[in-house]
C-alpha positions in Angstrom: 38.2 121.9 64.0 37.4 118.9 61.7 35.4 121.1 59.3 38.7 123.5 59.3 40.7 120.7 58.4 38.3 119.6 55.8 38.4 122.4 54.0 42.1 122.8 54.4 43.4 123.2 51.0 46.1 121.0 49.6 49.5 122.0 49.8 51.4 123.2 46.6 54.9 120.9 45.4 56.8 124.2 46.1 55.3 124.0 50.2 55.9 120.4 49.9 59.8 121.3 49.2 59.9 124.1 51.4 58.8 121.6 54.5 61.2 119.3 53.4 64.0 121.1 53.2 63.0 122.7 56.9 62.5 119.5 58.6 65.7 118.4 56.9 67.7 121.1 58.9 65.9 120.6 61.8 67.2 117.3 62.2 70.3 117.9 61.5 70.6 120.8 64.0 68.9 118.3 67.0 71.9 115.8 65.6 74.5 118.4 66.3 73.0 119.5 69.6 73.5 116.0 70.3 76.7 115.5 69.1 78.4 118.3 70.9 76.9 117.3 73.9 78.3 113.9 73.9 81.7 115.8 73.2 81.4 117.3 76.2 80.3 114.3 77.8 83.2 112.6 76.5 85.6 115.8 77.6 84.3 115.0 81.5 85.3 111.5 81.5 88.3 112.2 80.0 89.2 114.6 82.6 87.9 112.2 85.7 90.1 109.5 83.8 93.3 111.5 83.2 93.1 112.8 87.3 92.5 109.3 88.5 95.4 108.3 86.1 97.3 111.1 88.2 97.0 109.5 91.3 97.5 105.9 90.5 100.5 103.7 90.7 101.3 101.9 87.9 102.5 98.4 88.0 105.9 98.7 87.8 105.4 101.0 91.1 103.2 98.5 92.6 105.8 95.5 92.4 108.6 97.7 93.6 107.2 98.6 96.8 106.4 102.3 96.1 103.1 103.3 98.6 100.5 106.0 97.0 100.3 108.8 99.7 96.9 111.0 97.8 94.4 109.1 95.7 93.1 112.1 94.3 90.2 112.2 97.2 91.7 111.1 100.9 94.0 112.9 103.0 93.9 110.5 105.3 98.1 110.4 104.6 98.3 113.3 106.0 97.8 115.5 108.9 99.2 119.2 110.1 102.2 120.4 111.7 101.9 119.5 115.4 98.1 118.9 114.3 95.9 115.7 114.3 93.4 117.6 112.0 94.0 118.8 108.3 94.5 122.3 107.9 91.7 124.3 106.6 93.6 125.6 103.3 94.6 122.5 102.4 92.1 119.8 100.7 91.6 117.5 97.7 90.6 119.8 94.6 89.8 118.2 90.7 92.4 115.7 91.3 95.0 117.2 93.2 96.0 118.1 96.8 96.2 122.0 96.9 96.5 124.9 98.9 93.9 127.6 99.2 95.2 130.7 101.0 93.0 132.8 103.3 91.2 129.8 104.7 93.3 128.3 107.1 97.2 127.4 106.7 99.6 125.2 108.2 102.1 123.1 106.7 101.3 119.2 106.2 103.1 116.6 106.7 102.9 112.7 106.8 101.3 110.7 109.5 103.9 108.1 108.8 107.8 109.1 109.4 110.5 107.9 106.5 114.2 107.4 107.1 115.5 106.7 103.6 113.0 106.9 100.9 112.4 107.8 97.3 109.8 109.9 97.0 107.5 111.1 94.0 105.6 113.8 92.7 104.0 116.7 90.4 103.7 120.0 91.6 101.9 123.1 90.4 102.1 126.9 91.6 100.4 129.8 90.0 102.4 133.4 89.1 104.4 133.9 91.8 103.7 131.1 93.2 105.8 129.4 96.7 106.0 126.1 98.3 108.2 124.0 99.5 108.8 119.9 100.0 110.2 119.2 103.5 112.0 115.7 104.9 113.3 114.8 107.8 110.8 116.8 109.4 110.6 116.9 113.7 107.8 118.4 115.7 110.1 119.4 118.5 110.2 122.5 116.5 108.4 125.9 116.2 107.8 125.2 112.3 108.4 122.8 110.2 111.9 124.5 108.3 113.5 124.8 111.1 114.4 120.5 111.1 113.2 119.7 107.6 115.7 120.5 104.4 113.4 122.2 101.7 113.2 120.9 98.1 112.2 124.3 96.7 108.8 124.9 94.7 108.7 128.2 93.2 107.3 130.2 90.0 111.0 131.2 89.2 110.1 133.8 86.4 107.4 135.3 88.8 109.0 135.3 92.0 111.8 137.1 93.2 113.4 133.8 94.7 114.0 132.5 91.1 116.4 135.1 90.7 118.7 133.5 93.0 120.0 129.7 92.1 120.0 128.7 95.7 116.4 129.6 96.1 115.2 128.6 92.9 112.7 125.6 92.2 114.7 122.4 92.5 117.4 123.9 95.0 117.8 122.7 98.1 116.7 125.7 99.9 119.5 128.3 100.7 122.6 126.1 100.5 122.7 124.1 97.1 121.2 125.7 93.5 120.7 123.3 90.7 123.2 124.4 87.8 120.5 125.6 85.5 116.6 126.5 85.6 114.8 123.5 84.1 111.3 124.4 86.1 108.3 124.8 83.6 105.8 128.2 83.8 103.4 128.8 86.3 100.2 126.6 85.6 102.0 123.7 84.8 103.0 120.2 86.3 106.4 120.0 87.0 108.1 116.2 88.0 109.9 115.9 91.5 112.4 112.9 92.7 113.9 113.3 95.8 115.8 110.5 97.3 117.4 109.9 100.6 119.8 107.2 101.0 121.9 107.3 104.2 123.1 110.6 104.6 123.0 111.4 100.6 120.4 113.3 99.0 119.4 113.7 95.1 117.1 116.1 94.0 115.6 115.3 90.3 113.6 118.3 88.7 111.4 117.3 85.2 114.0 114.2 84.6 117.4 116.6 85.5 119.4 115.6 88.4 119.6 119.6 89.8 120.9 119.0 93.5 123.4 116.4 95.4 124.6 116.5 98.4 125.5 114.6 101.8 123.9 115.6 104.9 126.7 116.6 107.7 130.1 116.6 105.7 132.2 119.0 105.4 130.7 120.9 103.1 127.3 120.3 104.5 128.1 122.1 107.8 130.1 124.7 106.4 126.8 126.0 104.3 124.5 125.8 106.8 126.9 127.7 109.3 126.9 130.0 106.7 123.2 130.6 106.4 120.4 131.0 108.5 119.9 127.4 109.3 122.9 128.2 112.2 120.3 129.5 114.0 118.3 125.7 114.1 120.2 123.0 116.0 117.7 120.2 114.7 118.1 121.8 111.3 119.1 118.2 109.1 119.6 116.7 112.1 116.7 113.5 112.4 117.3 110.9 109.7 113.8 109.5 110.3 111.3 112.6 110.2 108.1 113.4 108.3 107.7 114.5 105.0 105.8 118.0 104.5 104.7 120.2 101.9 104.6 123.9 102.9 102.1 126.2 103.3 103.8 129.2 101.8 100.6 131.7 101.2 100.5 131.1 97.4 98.2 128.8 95.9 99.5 125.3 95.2 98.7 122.0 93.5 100.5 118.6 94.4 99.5 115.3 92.4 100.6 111.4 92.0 102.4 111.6 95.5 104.0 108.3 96.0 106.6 106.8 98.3 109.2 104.0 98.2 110.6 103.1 101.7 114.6 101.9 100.8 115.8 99.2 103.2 
């Protein structure tokens, strides 16, 4: 080998140039290897920021007494209908508490019961898609609708329920419609504020007020004896109850859940 390299001639200026230029672009490929991977580095932690960022209250929510019921990970919040255990379909997926049909189902509710309450959230359905938010929810029931009024979760351009106000995403399932669709697609957040105060109920869909009404007046029991809800005595009927999000069969996301008790 030394004698080979001995007698190795000299290289010409046009190699010289030739190896220059190639070690040139190597570099500068290993560089952009390197760069994009640190994009996509960058991309991860943005994404692990922006889903703790989901499930995080800020200060203002902090200071006003508002309690965080999904951290992006726990479920210890939670619980099944006239279950201790969580539900197989249900669990805590890239952020976000979500429903996977075909592996177990079951509404969930809260471990803690609410009387009046404002309570927060984003929600997420696929084409199609079906869920529901439930309050005032008793266990001295078969399921969970049959006590609880719905706040309505629905793909309303996929799903035949849109096509119906009073069964469109916002209403209050079956007796009031919001006076206009102001849902988003399927496969995006939408906001949710639903507040109890009393007997009074507002339903806020994406910043719209969509939904008001006051549990058992006039107008209250005239709807629901008007609907299948006649069929439910304890239908509206427990001021302090669980809150609940349905198991409807369709995949569904739920994010930055929080909760303000109102004395």
């Amino acid at each position: 080998m030394r004698g080979w390299i001995a007698s190795r001639k000299p290289w010409s200026p046009q190699a010289r140039v030739l190896l220059l230029v190639a070690a040139i672009a190597a570099s500068a490929c290993g560089q952009a290897e390197a760069g994009s991977q640190t994009e996509e580095d960058m991309a991860a932690d943005g994404a692990d920021e922006a889903q703790a960022a989901a499930n995080r209250l800020t200060p203002e929510e902090a200071a006003a007494g508002f309690e965080l019921l999904f951290d992006g990970e726990s479920l210890d919040a939670w619980r099944g209908f006239q279950m201790e255990e969580i539900p197989a379909g249900w669990g805590a997926r890239d952020g976000a508490l979500a429903f996977t049909p075909g592996v177990g189902g079951g509404t969930l509710i809260t471990r803690d019961t609410y009387t009046d309450f404002d309570l927060r959230l984003e929600w997420m359905v696929g084409e199609g898609g079906n869920s529901g938010i439930f309050f005032g929810i008793s266990e001295n029931t078969e399921s969970a609708f049959q006590s609880g009024p719905e706040m309505q979760v629905l793909d309303n351009a996929g799903h035949y329920d849109g096509g119906n106000p009073l069964t469109s995403a916002g209403s209050n399932y079956g007796l009031h419609a919001p006076p206009e669709d102001v849902s988003r697609p399927a496969d995006e957040w939408n906001e949710v504020r639903i507040v109890r105060h009393g007997n009074q109920v507002v339903h806020w869909l994406n910043g719209v007020q969509v939904v008001d009404y006051e549990i058992g007046s006039d107008e209250w029991e005239a709807l629901v004896a008007g609907s299948k809800f006649i069929e439910w005595p304890d239908y509206g009927r427990h001021h302090e109850g669980h809150l609940g999000l349905q198991d409807h069969g369709d995949p569904v996301w739920y994010r930055n859940i929080r909760v303000r008790r109102i004395q």
